[in-house]
PyMOL Python script that loads the backbone (N, CA, C, O; Angstrom):
from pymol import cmd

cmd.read_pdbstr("""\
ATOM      1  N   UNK A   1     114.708-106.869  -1.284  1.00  0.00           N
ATOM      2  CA  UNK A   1     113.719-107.626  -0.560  1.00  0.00           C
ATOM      3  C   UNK A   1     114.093-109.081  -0.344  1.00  0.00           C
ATOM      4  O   UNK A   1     113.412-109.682   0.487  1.00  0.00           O
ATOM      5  N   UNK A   2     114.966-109.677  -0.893  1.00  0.00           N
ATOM      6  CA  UNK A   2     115.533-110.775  -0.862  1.00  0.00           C
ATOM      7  C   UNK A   2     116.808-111.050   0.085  1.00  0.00           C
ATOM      8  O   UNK A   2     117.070-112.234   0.291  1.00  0.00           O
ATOM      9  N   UNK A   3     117.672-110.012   0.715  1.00  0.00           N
ATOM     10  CA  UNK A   3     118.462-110.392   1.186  1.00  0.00           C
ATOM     11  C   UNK A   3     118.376-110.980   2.311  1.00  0.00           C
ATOM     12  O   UNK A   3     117.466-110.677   3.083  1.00  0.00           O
ATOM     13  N   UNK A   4     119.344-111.973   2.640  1.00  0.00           N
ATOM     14  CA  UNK A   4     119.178-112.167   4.790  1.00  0.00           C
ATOM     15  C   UNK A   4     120.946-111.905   4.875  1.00  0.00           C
ATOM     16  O   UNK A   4     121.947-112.130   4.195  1.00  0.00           O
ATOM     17  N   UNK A   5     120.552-111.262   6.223  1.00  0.00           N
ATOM     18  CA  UNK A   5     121.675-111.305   6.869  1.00  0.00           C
ATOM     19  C   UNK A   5     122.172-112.393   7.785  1.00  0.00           C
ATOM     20  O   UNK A   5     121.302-112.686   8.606  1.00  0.00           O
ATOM     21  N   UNK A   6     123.304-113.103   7.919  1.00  0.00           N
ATOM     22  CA  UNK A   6     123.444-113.922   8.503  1.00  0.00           C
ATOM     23  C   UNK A   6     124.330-113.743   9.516  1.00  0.00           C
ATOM     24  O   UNK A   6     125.481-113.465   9.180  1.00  0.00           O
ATOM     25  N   UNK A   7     124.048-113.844  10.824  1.00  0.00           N
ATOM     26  CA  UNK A   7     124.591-113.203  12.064  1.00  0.00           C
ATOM     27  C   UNK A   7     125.772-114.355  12.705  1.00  0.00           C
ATOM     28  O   UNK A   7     125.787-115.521  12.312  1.00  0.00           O
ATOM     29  N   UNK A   8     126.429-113.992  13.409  1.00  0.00           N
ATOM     30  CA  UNK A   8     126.693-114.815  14.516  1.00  0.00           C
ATOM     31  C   UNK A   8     125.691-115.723  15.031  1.00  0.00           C
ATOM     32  O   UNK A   8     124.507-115.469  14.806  1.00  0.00           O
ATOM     33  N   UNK A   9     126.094-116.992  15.849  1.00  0.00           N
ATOM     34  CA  UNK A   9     125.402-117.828  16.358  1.00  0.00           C
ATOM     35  C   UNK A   9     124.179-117.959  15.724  1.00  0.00           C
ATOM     36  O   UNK A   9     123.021-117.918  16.142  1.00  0.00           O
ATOM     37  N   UNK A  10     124.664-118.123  14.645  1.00  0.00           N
ATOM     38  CA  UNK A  10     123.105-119.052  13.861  1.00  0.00           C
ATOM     39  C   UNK A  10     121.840-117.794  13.097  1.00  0.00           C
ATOM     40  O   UNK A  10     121.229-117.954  12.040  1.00  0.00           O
ATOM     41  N   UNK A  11     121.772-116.822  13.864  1.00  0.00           N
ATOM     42  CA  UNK A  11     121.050-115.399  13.932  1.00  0.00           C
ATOM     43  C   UNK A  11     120.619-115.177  12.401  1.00  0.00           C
ATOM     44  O   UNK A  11     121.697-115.457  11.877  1.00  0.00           O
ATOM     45  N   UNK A  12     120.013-114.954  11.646  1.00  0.00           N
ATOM     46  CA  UNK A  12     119.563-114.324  10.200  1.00  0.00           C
ATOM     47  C   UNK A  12     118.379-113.058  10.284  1.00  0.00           C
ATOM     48  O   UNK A  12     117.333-113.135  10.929  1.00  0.00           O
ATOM     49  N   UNK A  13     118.821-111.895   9.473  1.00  0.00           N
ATOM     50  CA  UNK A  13     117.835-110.744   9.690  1.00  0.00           C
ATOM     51  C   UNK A  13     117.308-110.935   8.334  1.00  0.00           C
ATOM     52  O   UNK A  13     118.202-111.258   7.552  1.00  0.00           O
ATOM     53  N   UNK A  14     116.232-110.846   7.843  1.00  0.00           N
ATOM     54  CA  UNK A  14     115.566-110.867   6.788  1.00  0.00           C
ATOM     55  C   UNK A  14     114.393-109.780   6.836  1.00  0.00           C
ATOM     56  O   UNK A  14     114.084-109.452   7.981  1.00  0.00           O
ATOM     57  N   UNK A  15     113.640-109.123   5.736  1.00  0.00           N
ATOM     58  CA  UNK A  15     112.594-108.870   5.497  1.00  0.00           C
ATOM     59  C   UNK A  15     111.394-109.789   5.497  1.00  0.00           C
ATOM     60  O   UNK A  15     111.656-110.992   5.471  1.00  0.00           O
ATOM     61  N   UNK A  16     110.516-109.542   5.514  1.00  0.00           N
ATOM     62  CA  UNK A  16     109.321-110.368   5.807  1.00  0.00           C
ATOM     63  C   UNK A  16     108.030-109.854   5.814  1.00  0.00           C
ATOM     64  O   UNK A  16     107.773-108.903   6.551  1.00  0.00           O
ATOM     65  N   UNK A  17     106.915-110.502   4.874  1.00  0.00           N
ATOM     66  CA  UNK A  17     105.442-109.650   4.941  1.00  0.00           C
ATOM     67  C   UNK A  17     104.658-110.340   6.140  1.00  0.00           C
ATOM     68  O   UNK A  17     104.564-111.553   6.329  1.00  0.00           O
ATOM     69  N   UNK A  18     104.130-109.346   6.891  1.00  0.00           N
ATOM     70  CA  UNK A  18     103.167-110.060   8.261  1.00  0.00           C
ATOM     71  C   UNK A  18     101.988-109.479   8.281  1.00  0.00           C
ATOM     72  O   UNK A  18     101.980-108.251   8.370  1.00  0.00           O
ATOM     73  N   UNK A  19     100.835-110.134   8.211  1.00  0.00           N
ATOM     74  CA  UNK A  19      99.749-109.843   8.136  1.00  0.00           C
ATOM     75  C   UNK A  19      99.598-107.959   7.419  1.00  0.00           C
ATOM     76  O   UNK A  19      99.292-106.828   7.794  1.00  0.00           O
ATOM     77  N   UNK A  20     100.053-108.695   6.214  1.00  0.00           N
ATOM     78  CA  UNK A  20     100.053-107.357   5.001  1.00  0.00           C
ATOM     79  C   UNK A  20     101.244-106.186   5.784  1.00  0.00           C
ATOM     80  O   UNK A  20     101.033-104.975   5.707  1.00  0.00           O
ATOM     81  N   UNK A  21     101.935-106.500   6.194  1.00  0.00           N
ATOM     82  CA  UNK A  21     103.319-105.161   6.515  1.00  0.00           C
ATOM     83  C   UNK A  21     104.475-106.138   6.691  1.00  0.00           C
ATOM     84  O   UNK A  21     104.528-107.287   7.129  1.00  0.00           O
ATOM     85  N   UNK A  22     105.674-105.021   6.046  1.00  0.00           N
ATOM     86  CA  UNK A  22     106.925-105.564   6.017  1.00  0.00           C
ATOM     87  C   UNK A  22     107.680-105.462   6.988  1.00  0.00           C
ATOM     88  O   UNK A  22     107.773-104.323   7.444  1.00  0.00           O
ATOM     89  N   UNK A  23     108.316-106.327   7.523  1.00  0.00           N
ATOM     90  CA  UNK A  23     109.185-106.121   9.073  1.00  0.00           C
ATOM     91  C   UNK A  23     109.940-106.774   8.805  1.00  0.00           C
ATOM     92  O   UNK A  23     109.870-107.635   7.928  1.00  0.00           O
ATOM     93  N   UNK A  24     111.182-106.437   9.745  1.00  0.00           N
ATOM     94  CA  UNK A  24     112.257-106.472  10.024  1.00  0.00           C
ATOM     95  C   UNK A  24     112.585-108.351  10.707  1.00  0.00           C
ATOM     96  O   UNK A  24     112.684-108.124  11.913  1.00  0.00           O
ATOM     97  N   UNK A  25     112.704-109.315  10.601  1.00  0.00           N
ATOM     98  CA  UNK A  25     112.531-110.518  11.424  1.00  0.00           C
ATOM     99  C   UNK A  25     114.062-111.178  11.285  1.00  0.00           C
ATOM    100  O   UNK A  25     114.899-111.460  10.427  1.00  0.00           O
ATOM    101  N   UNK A  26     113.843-111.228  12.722  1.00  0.00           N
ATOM    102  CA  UNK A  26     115.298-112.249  13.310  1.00  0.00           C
ATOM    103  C   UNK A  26     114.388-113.702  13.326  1.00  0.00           C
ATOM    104  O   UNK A  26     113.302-114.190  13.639  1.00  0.00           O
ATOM    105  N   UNK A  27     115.437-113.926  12.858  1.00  0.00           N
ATOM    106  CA  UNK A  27     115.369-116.023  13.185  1.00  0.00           C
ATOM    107  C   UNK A  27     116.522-116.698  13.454  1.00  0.00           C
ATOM    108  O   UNK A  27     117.625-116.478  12.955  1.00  0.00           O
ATOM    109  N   UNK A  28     116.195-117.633  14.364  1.00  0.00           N
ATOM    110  CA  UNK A  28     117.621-118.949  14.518  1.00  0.00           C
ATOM    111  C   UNK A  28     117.549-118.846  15.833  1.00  0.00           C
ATOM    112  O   UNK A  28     117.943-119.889  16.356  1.00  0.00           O
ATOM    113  N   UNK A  29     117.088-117.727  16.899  1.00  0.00           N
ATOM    114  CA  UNK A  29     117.112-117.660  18.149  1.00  0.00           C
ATOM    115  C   UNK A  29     117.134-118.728  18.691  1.00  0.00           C
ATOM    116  O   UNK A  29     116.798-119.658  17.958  1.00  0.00           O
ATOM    117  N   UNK A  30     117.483-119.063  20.023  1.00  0.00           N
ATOM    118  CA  UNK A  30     117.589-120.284  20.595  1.00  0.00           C
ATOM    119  C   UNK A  30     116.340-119.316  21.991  1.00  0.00           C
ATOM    120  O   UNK A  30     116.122-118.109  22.095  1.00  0.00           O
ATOM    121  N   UNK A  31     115.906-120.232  22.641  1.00  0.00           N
ATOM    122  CA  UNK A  31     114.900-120.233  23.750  1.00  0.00           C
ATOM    123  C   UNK A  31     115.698-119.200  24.486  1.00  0.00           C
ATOM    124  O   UNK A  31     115.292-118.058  24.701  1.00  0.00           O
ATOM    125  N   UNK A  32     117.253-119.837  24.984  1.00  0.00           N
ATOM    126  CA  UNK A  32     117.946-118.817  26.099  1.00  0.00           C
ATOM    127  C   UNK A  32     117.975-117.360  25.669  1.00  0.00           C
ATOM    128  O   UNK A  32     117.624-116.429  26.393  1.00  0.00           O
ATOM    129  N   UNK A  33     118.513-117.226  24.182  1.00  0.00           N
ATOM    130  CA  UNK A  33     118.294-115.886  23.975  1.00  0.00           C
ATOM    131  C   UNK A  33     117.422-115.212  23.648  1.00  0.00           C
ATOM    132  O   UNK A  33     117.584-114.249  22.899  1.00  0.00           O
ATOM    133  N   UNK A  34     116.188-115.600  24.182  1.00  0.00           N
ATOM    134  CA  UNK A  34     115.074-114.696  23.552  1.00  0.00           C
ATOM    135  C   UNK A  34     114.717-113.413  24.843  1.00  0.00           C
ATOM    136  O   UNK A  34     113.999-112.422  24.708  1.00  0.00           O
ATOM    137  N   UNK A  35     115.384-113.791  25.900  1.00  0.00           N
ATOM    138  CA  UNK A  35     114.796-112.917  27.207  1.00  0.00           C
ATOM    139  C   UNK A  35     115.568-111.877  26.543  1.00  0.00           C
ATOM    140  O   UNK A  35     114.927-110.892  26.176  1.00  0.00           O
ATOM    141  N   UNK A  36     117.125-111.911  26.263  1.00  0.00           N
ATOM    142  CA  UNK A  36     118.160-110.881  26.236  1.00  0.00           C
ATOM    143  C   UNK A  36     117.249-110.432  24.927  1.00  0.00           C
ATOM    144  O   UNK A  36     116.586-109.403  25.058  1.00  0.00           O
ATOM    145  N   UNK A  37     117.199-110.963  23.998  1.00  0.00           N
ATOM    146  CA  UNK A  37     116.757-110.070  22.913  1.00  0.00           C
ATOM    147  C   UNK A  37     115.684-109.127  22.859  1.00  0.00           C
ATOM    148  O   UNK A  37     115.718-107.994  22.380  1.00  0.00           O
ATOM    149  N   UNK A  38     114.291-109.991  23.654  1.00  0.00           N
ATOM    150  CA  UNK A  38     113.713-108.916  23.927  1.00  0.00           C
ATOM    151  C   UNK A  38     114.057-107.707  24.965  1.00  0.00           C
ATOM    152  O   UNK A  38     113.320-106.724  25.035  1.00  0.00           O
ATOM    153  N   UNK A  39     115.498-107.877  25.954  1.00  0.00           N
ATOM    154  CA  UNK A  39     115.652-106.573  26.533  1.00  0.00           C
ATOM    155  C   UNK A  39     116.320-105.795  25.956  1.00  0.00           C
ATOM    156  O   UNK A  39     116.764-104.755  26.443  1.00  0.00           O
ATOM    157  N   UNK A  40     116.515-106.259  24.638  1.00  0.00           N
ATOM    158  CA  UNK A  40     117.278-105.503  23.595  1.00  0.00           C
ATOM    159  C   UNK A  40     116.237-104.330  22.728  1.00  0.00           C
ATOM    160  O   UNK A  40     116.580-103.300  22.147  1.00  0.00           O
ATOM    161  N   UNK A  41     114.770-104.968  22.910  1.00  0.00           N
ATOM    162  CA  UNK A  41     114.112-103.822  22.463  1.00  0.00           C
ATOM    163  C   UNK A  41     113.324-104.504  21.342  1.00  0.00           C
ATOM    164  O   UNK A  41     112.394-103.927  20.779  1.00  0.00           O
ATOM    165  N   UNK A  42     113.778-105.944  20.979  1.00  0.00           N
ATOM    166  CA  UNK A  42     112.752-106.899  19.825  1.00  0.00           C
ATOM    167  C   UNK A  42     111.435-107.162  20.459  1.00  0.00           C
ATOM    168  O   UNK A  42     111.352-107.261  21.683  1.00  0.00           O
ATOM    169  N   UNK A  43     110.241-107.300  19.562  1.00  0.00           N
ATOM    170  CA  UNK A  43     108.894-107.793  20.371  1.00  0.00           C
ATOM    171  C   UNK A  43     108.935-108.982  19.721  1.00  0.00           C
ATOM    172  O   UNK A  43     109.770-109.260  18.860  1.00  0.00           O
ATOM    173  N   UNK A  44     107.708-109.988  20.251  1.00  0.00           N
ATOM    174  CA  UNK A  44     107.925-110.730  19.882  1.00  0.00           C
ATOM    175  C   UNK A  44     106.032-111.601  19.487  1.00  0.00           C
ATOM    176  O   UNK A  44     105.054-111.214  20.127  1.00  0.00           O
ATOM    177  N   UNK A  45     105.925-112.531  18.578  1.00  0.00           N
ATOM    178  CA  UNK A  45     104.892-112.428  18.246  1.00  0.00           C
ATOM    179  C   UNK A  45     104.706-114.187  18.092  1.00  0.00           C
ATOM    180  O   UNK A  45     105.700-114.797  17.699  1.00  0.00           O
ATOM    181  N   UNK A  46     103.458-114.970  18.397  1.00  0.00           N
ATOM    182  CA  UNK A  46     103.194-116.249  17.845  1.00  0.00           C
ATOM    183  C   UNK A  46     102.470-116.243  16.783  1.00  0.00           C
ATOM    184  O   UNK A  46     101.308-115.850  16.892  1.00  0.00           O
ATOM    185  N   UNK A  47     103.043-116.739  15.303  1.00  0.00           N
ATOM    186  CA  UNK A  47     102.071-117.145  14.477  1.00  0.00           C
ATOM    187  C   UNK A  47     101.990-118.663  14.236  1.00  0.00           C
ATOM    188  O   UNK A  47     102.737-119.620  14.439  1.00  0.00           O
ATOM    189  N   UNK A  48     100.815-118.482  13.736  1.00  0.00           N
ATOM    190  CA  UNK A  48     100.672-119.928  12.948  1.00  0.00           C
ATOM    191  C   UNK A  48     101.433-120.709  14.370  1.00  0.00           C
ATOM    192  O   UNK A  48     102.339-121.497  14.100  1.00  0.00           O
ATOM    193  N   UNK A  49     101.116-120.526  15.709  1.00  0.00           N
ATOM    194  CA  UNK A  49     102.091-121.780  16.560  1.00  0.00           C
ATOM    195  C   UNK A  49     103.290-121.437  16.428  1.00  0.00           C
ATOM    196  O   UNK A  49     103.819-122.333  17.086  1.00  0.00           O
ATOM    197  N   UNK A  50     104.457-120.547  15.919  1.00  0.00           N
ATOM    198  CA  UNK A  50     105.429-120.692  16.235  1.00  0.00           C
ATOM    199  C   UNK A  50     106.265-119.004  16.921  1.00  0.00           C
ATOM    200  O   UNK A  50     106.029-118.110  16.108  1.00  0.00           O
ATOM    201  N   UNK A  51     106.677-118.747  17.517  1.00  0.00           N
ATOM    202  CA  UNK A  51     107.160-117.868  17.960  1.00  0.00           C
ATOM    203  C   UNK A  51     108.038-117.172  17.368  1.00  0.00           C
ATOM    204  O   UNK A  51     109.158-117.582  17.671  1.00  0.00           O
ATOM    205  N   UNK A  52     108.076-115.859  16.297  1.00  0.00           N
ATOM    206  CA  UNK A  52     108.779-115.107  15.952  1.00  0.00           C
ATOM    207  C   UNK A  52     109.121-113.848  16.321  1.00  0.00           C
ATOM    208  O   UNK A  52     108.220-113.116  16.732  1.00  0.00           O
ATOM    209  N   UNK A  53     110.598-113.308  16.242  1.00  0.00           N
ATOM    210  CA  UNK A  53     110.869-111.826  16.591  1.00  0.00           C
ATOM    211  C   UNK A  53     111.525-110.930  15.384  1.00  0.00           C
ATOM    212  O   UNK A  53     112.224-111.080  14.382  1.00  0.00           O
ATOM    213  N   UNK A  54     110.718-109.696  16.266  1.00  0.00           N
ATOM    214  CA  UNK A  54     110.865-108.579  15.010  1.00  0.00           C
ATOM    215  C   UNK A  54     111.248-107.475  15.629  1.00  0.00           C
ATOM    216  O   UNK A  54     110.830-107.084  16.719  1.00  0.00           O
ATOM    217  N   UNK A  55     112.083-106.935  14.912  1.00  0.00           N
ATOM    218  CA  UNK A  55     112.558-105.259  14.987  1.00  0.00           C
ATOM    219  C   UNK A  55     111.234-104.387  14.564  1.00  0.00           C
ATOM    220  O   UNK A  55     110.337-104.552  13.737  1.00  0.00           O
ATOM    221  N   UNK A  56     111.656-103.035  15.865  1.00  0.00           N
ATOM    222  CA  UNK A  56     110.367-102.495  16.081  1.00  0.00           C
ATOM    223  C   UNK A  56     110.388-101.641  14.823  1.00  0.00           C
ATOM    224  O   UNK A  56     111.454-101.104  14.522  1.00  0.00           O
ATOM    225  N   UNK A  57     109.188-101.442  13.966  1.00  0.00           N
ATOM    226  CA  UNK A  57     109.491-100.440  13.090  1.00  0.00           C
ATOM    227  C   UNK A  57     109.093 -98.960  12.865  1.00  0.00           C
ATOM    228  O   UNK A  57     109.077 -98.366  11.787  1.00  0.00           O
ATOM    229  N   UNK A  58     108.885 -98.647  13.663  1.00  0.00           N
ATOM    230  CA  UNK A  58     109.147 -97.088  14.339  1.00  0.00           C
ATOM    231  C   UNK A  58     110.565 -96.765  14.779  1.00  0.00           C
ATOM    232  O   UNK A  58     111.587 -97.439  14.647  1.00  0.00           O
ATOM    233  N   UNK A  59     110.329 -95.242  15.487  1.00  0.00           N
ATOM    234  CA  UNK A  59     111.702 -94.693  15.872  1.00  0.00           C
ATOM    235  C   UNK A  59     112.723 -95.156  16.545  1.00  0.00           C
ATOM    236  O   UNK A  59     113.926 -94.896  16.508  1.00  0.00           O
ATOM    237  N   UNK A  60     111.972 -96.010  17.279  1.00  0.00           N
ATOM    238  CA  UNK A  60     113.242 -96.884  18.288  1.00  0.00           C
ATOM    239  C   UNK A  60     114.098 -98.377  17.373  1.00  0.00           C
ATOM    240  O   UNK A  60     115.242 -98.738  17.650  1.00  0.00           O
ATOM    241  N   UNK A  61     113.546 -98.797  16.695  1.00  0.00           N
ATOM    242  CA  UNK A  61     113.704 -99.592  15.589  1.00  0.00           C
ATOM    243  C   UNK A  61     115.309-100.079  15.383  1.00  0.00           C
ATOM    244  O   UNK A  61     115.864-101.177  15.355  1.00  0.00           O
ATOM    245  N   UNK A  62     115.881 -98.294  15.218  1.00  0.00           N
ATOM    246  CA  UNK A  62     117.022 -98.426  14.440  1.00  0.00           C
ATOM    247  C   UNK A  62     118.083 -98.748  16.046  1.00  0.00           C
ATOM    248  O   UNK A  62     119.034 -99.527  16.107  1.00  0.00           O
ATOM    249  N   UNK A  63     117.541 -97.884  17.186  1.00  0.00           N
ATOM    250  CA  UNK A  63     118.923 -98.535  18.228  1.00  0.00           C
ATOM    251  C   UNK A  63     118.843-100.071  18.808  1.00  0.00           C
ATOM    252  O   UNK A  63     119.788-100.668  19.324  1.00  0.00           O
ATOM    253  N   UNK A  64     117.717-100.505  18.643  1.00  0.00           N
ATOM    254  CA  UNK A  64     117.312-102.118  18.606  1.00  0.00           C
ATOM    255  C   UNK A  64     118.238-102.896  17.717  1.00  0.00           C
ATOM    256  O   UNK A  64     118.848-103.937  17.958  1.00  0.00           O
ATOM    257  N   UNK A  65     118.197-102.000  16.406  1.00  0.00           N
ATOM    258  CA  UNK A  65     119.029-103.200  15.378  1.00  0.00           C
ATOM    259  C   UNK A  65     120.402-103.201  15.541  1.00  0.00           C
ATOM    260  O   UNK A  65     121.150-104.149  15.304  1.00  0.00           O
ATOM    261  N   UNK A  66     120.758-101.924  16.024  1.00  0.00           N
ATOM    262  CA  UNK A  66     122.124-101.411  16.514  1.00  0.00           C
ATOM    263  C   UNK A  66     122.913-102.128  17.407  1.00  0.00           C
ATOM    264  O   UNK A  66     124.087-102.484  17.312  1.00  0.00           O
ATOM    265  N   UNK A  67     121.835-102.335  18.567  1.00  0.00           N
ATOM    266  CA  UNK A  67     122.210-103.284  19.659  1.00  0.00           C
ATOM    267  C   UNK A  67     122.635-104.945  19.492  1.00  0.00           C
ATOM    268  O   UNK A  67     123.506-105.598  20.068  1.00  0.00           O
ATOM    269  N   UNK A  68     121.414-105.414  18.222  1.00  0.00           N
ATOM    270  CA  UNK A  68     121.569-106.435  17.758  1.00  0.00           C
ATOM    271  C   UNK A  68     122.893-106.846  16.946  1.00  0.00           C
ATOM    272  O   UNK A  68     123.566-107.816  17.294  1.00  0.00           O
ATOM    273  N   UNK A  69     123.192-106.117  15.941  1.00  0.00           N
ATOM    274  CA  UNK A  69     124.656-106.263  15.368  1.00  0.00           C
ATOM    275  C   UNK A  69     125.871-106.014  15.974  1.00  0.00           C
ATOM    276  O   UNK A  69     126.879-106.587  15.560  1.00  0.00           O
ATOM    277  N   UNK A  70     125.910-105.312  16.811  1.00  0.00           N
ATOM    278  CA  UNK A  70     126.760-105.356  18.051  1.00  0.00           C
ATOM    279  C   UNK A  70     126.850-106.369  18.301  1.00  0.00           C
ATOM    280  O   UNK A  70     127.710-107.039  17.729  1.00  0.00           O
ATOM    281  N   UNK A  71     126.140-106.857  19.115  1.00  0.00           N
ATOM    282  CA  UNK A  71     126.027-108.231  20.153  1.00  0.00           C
ATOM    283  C   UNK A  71     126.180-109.810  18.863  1.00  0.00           C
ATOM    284  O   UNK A  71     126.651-110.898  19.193  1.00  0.00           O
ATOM    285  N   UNK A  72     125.770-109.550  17.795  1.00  0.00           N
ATOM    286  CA  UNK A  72     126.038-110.559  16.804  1.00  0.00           C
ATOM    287  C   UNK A  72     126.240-110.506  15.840  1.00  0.00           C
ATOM    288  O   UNK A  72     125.527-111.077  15.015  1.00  0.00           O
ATOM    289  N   UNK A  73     127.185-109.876  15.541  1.00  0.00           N
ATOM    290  CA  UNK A  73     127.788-108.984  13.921  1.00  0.00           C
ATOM    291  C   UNK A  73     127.568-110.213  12.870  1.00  0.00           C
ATOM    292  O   UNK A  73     127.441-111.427  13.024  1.00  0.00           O
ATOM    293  N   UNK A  74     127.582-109.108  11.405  1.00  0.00           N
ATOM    294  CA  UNK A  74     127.339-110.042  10.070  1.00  0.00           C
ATOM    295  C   UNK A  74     128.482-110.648   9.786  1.00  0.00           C
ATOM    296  O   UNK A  74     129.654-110.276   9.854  1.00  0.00           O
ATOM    297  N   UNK A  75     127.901-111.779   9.412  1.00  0.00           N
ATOM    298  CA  UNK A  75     128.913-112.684   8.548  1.00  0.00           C
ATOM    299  C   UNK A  75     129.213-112.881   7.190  1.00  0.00           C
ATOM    300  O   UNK A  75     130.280-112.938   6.580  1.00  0.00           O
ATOM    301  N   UNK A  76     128.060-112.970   6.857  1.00  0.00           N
ATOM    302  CA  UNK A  76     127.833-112.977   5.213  1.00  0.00           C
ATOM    303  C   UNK A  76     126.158-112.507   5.357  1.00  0.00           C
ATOM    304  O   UNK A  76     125.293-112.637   6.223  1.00  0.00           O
ATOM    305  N   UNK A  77     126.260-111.711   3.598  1.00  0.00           N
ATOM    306  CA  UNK A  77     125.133-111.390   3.030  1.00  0.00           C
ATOM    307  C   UNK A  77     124.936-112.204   2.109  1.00  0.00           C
ATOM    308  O   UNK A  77     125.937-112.538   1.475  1.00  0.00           O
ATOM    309  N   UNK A  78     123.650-112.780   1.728  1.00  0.00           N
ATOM    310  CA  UNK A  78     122.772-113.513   1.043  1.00  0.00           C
ATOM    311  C   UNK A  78     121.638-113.077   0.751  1.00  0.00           C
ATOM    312  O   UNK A  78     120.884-112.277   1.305  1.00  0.00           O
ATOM    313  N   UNK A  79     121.548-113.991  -0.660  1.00  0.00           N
ATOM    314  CA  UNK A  79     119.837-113.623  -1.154  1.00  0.00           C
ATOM    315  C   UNK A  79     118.841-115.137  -0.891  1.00  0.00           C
ATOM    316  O   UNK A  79     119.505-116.066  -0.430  1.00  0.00           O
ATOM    317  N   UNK A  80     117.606-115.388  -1.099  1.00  0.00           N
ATOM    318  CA  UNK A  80     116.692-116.083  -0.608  1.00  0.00           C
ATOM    319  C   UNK A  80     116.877-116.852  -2.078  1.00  0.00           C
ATOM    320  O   UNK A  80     117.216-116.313  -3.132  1.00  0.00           O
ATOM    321  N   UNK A  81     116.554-118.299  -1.854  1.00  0.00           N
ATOM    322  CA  UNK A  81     116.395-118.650  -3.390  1.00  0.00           C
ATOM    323  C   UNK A  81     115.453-118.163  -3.875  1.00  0.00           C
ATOM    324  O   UNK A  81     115.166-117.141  -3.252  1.00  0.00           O
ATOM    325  N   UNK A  82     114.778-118.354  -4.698  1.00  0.00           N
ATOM    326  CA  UNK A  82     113.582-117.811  -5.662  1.00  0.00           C
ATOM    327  C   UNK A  82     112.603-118.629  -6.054  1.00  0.00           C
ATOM    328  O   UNK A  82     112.752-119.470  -6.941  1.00  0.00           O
ATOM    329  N   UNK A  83     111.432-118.417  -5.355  1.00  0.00           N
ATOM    330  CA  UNK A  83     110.277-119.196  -5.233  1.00  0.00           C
ATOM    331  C   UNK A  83     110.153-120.189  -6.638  1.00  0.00           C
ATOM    332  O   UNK A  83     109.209-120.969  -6.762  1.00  0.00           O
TER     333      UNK A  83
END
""", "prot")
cmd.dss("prot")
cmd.show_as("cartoon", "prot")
cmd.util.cbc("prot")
cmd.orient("prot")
């Protein structure tokens, strides 16, 4: 539950609780890539004012994330510090 992945161009996949459920969340996006990502199959959500995206977590989920590491493979794995 702690790990992030850290992508190309800035990109990090992490776990994340959202309004009581765990999802899948990209961060670091820049504005330009948010069109491509969402035609990649990410939705995308405002909380709290700020704009976050998430991998869908149903069946389509997994060729979304597929697409995503493709297009911005891992660099390094990491854990979160500890509250």
């Amino acid at each position: 539950g702690r790990t992030i992945l850290d992508l190309t161009e800035g990109l990090q996949l992490r776990r994340s609780r959202v309004m009581g459920a765990w999802r899948i969340e990209l961060s670091g996006f820049t504005d330009t890539m948010r069109q491509r990502l969402t035609a990649y199959g990410l939705f995308h959500e405002i909380i709290s004012w700020k704009l976050r995206m998430f991998v869908p977590a149903d069946s389509s989920g997994l060729p979304v994330l597929e697409r995503v590491l493709d297009r911005f493979p891992i660099e390094r794995v990491g854990e979160r510090e500890a509250a």
